[in-house]
C-alpha positions as semicolon CSV with decimal commas, in nm:
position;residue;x (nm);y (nm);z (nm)
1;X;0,283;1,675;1,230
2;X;0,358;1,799;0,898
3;X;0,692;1,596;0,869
4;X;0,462;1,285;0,937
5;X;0,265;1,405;0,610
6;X;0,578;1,463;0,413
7;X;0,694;1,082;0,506
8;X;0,360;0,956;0,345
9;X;0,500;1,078;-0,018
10;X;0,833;0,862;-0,019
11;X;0,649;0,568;0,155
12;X;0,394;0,553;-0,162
13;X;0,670;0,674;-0,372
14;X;0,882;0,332;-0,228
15;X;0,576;0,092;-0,332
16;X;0,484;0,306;-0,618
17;X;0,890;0,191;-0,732
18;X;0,862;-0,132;-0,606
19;X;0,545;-0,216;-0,840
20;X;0,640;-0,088;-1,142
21;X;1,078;-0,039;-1,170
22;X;1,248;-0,290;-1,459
23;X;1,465;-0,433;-1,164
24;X;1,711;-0,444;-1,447
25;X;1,808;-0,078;-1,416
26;X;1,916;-0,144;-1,052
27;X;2,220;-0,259;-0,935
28;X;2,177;-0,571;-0,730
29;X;2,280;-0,357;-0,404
30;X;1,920;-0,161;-0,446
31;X;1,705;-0,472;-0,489
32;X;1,631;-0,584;-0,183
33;X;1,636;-0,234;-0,057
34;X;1,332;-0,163;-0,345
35;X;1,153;-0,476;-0,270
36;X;1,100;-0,432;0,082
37;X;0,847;-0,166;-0,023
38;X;0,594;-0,376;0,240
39;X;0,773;-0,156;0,516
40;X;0,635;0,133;0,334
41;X;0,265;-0,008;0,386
42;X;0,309;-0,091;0,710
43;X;0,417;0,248;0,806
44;X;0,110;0,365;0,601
45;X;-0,136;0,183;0,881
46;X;0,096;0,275;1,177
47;X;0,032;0,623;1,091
48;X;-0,316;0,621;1,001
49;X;-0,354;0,541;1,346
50;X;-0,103;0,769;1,471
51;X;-0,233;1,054;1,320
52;X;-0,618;0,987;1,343
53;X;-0,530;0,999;1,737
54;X;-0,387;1,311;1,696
55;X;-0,697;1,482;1,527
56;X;-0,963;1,293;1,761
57;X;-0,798;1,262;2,085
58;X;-0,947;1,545;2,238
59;X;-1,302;1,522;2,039
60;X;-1,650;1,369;2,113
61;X;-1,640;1,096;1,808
62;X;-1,981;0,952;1,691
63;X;-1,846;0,672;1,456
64;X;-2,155;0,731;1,202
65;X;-2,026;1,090;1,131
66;X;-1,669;0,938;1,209
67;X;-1,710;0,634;0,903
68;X;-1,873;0,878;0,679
69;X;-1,601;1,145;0,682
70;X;-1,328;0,823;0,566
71;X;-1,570;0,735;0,324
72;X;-1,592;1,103;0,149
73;X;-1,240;1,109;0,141
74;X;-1,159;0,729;0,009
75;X;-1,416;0,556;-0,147
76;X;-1,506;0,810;-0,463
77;X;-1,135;0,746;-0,631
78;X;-1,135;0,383;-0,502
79;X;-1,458;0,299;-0,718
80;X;-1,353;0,485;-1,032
81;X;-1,029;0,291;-0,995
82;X;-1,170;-0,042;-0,937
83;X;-1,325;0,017;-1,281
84;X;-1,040;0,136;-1,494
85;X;-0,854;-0,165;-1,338
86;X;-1,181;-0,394;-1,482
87;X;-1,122;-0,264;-1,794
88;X;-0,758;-0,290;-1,800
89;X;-0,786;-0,681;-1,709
90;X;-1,082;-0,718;-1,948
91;X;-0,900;-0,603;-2,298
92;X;-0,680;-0,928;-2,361
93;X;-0,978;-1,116;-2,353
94;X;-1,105;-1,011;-2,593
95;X;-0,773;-1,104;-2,799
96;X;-0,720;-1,433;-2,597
97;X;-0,780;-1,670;-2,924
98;X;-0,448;-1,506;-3,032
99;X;-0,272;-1,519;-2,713
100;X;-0,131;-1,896;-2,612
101;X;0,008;-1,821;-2,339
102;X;-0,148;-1,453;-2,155
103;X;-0,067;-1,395;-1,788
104;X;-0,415;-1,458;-1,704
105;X;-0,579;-1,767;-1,695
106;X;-0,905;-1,687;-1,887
107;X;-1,099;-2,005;-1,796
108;X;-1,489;-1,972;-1,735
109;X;-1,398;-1,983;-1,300
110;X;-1,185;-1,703;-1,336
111;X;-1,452;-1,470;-1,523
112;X;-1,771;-1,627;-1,394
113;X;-1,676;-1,631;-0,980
114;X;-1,315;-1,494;-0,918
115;X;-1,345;-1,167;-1,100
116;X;-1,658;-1,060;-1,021
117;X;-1,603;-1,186;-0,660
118;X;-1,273;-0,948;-0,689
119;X;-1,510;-0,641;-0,787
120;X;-1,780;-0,686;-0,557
121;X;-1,560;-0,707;-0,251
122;X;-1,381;-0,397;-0,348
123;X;-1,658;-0,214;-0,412
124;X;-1,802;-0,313;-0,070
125;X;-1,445;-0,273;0,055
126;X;-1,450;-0,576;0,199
127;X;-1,151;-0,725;-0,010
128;X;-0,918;-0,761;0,304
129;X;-1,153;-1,031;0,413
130;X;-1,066;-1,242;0,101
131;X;-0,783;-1,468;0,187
132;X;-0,726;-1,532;-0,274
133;X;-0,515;-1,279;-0,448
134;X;-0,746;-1,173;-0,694
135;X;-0,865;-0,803;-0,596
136;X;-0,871;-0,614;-0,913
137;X;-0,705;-0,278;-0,803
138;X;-0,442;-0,417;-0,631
139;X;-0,394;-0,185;-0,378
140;X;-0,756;-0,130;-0,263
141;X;-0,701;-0,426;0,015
142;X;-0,518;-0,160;0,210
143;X;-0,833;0,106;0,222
144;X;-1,089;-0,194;0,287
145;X;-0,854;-0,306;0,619
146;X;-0,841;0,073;0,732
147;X;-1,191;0,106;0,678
148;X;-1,236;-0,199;0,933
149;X;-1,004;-0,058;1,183
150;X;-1,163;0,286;1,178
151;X;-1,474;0,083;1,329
152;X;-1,363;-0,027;1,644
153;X;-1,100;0,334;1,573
154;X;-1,329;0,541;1,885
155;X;-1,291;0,221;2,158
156;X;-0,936;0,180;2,100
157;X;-0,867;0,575;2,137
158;X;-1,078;0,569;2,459
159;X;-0,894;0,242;2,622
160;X;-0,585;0,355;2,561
161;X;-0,618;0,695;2,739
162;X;-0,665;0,490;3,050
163;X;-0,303;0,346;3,028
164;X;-0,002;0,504;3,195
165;X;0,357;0,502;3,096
166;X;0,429;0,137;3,146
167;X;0,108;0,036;3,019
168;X;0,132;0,187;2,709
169;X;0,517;0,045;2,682
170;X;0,385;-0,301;2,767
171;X;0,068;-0,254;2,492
172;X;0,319;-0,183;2,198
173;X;0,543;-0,479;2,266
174;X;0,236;-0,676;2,313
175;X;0,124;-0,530;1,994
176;X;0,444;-0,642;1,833
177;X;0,467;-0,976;1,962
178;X;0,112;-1,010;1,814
179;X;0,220;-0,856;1,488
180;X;0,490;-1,138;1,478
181;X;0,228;-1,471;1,562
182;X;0,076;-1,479;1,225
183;X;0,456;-1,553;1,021
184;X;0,612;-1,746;1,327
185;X;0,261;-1,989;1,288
186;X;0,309;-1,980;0,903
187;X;0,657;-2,063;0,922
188;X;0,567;-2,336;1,161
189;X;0,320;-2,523;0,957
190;X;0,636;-2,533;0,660
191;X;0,533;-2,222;0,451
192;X;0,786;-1,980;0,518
193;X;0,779;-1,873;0,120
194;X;0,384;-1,871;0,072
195;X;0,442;-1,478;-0,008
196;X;0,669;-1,504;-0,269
197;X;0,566;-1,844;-0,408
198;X;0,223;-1,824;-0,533
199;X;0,030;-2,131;-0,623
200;X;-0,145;-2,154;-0,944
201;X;-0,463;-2,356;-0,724
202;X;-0,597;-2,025;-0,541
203;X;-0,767;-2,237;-0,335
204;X;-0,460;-2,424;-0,208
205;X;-0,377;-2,350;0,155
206;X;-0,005;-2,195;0,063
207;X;-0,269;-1,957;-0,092
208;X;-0,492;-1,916;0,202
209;X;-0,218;-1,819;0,355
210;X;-0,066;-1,566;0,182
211;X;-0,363;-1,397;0,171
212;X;-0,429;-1,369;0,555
213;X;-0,071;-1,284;0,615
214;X;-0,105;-1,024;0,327
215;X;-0,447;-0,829;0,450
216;X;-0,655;-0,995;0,700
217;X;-0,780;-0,702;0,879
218;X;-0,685;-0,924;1,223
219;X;-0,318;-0,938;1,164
220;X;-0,314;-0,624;1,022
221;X;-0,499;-0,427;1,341
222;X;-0,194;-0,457;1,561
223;X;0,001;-0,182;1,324
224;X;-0,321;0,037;1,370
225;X;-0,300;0,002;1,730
226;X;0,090;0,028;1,733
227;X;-0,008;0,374;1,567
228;X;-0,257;0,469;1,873
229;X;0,008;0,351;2,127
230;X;0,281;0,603;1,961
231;X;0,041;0,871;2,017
232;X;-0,044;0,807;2,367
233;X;0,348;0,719;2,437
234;X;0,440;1,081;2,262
235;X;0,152;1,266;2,449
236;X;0,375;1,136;2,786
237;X;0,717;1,232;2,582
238;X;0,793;1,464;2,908
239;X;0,809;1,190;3,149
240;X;1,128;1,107;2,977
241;X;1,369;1,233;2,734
242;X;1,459;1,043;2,383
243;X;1,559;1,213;2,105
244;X;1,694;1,001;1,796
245;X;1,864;1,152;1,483
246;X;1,655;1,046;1,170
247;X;1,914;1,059;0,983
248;X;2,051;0,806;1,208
249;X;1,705;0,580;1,211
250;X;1,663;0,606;0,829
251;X;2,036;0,488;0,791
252;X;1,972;0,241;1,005
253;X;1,632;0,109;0,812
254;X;1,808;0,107;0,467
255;X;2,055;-0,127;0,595
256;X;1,838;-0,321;0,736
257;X;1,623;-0,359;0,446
258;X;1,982;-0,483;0,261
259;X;2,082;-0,726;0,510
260;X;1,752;-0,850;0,659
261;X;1,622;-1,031;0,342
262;X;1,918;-1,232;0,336
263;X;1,889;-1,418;0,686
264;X;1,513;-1,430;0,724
265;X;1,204;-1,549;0,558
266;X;0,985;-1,278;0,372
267;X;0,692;-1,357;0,592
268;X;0,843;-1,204;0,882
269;X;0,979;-0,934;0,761
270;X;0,668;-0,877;0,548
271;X;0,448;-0,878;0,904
272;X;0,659;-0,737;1,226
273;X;1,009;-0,767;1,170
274;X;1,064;-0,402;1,083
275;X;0,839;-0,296;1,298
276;X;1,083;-0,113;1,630
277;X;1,251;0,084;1,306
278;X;0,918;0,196;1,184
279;X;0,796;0,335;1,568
280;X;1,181;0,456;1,603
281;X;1,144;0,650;1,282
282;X;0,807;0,825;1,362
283;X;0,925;0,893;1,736
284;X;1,236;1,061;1,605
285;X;1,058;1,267;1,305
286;X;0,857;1,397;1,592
287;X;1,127;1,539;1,848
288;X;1,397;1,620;1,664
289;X;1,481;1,838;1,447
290;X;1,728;1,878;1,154
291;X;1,752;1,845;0,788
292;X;1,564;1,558;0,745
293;X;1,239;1,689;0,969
294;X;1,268;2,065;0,787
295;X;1,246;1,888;0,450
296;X;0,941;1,673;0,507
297;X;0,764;2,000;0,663
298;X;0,832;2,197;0,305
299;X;0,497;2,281;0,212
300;X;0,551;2,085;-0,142
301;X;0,678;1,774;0,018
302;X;0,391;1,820;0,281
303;X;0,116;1,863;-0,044
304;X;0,245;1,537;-0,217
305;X;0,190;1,338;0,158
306;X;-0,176;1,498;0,120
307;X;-0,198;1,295;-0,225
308;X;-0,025;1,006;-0,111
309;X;-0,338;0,790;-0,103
310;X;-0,441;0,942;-0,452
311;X;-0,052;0,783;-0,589
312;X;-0,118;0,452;-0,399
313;X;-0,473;0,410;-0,543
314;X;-0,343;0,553;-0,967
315;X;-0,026;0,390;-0,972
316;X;-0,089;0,019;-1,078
317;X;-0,378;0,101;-1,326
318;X;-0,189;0,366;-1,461
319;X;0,138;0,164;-1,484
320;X;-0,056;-0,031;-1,668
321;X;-0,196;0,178;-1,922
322;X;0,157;0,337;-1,969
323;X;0,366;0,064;-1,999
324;X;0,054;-0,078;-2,247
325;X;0,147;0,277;-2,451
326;X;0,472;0,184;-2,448
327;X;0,472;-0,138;-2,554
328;X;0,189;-0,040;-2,852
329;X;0,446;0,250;-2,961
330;X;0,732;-0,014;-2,959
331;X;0,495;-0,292;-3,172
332;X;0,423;-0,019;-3,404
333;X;0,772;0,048;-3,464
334;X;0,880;-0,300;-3,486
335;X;0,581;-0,450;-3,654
336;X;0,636;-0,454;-4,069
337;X;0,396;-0,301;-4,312
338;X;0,032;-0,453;-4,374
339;X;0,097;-0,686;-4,102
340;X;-0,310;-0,806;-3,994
341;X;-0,427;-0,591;-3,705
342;X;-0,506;-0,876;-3,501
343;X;-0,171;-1,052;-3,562
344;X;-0,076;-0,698;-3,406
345;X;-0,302;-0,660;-3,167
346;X;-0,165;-0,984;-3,033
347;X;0,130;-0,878;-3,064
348;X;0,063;-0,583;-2,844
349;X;-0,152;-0,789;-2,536
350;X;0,076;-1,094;-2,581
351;X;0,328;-1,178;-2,371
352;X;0,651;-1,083;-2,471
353;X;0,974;-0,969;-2,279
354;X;0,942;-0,594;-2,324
355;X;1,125;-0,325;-2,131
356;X;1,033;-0,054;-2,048
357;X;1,318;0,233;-2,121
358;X;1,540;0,454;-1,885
359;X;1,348;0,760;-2,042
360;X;1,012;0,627;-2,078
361;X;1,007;0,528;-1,676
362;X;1,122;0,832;-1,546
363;X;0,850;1,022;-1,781
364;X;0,610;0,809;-1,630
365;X;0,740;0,896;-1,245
366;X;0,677;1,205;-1,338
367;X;0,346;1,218;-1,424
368;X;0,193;0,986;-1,262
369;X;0,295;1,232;-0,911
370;X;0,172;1,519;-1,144
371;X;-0,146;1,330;-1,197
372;X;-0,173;1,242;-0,852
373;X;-0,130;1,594;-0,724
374;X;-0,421;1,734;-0,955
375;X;-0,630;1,432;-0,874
376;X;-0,608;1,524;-0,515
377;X;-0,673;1,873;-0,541
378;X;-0,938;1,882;-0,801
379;X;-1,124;1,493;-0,743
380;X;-1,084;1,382;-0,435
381;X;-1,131;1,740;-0,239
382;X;-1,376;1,845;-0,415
383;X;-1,576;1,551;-0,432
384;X;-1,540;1,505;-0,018
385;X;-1,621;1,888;-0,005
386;X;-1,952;1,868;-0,216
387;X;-2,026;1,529;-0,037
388;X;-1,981;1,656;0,287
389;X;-2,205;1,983;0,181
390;X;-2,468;1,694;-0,020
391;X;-2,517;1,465;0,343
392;X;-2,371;1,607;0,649
């Protein structure tokens, strides 16, 4: 399963790029392909699934020692996160008399009930349930909508056991076919763009919308159980014989994510379109091999999978504190001498069309996989090791 690990690190390195690349350094060719990063978190779930079935198939699982193993490992990194992120949105407040026009709409709602509404459901992980975009580490919704999956995690192992061959095969198109009602129903009711067309009412029902299609742990669970059904269709690989090149499937995906976007509505593709690619993919990582399944096993490649969830939970806050740097080093150059400090200061948390540069961005790729390597090894392990040791 190591390959499976190795595939973790380019699917967070996909929506790590996604988040945070100037789309102006791309060629238009690579911008749909970078922007259909969501196939990235999909495969995330499918294979939190996949692999948890792995581990636990053949164990006695009591979900309270289950749950508090996930929570060791996640929460710790999630929380400190949640509150750099707090601070991060906080700061142009404080400058807002000098900002006219700031991304955020500081109006009394938005600090007195959707902010603190944002950090109370992430720290209760419980974010996935909230249908407004307003979470304040971004992507936190994904760990809250795992968390609820690993719940109900034991009953779906168990059922599925029960199913042979052509149960199983019938579950995962099932599983698809539900993973597809939630865009088909939003396309019917006339919001095929609610995704990429965000209202400024949060409250509006193009909103609503979004927000279920986006994380509702409901429409989400049929990737988790996809995940289950791979395993259980892979434990019966020797009733029949499939092997798949990956270099073939991945190929195949990157097209895909070029031509796709073009014909269909983001909804879909956001929830189920790409999902045969994604199972295709895993099934042929596992039985065959070649260049593409020796390089994922490399035990580096295989370490940065292990932090994968450590880059997914850093990379937004610390985008934002980077490209912050950035822009502070650029004001400071720019800015003539004695200018006020908080005509500068507004200058730095106002909005302006700054770029990051070529150099700066790939400096910041770098470390922020550096950072998320250390944080692994000396946060997040040791914390779930002394945890572990504290409560078990």
């Amino acid at each position: 399963m190591k390959q499976l690990s190795g595939l973790r690190f380019f699917l967070s390195l996909h929506i790590l790029i996604m988040h945070t690349i100037p789309l102006a350094y791309l060629p238009k060719e690579l911008t749909t392909i970078v922007n259909s990063g969501q196939v990235g978190t999909s495969l995330f779930i499918v294979l939190s699934g996949f692999i948890l079935s792995f581990v636990y198939v053949k164990k006695d699982i009591v979900l309270k020692n289950f749950m508090f193993k996930r929570v060791t490992k996640l929460y710790p990194l999630h929380v400190i996160m949640i509150f750099v992120s707090l601070l991060l949105v906080l700061t142009p407040y404080f400058y807002k008399e000098s900002i006219a026009q700031n991304a955020l709409n500081w109006n009394d709602f938005y600090l007195t009930v959707n902010l603190p509404l944002a950090v109370i459901t992430q720290l209760l992980m419980i974010d996935c349930l909230n249908p407004f975009f307003n979470g304040v580490n971004g992507p936190g919704w994904t760990l809250s909508c795992l968390f609820l999956c690993y719940t109900i995690f034991p009953q779906l192992l168990r059922i599925s056991g029960k199913l042979k061959l052509r149960g199983v095969l019938i579950a995962l198109l099932v599983s698809w076919i539900a993973l597809l009602a939630s865009p088909l129903i939003t396309i019917a009711l006339g919001f095929p763009d609610c995704l990429t067309n965000m209202q400024v009412d949060i409250f509006s029902l193009e909103n609503v919308l979004a927000g279920l299609l986006h994380r509702n742990p409901l429409v989400r669970l049929p990737e988790f159980l996809i995940g289950i059904l791979l395993y259980r269709l892979y434990e019966k690989r020797n009733d029949f014989n499939l092997k798949i090149s990956p270099t073939l499937v991945i190929t195949t995906i990157l097209v895909a994510m070029y031509f796709l976007p073009l014909n269909y509505p983001y909804v879909i593709l956001h929830n189920g379109l790409y999902m045969p690619f994604e199972m295709i993919l895993i099934w042929s990582l596992l039985l065959s091999e070649g260049p593409v399944t020796n390089f994922l096993s490399k035990s580096f490649i295989v370490k940065l999978g292990n932090a994968s969830f450590s880059l997914y939970l850093l990379h937004i806050p610390l985008y934002n504190i980077w490209i912050n740097a950035d822009k502070f080093v650029y004001c400071l150059a720019t800015s003539h001498k004695g200018i006020p400090m908080r005509d500068f200061l507004a200058k730095v948390f106002g909005p302006t069309d700054h770029t990051m540069g070529a150099i700066s961005y790939i400096t910041f790729l770098i470390f922020i996989i550096t950072l998320s390597l250390l944080t692994q090894k000396y946060f997040v392990e040791s914390v779930n090791d002394w945890l572990r040791k504290k409560f078990a």
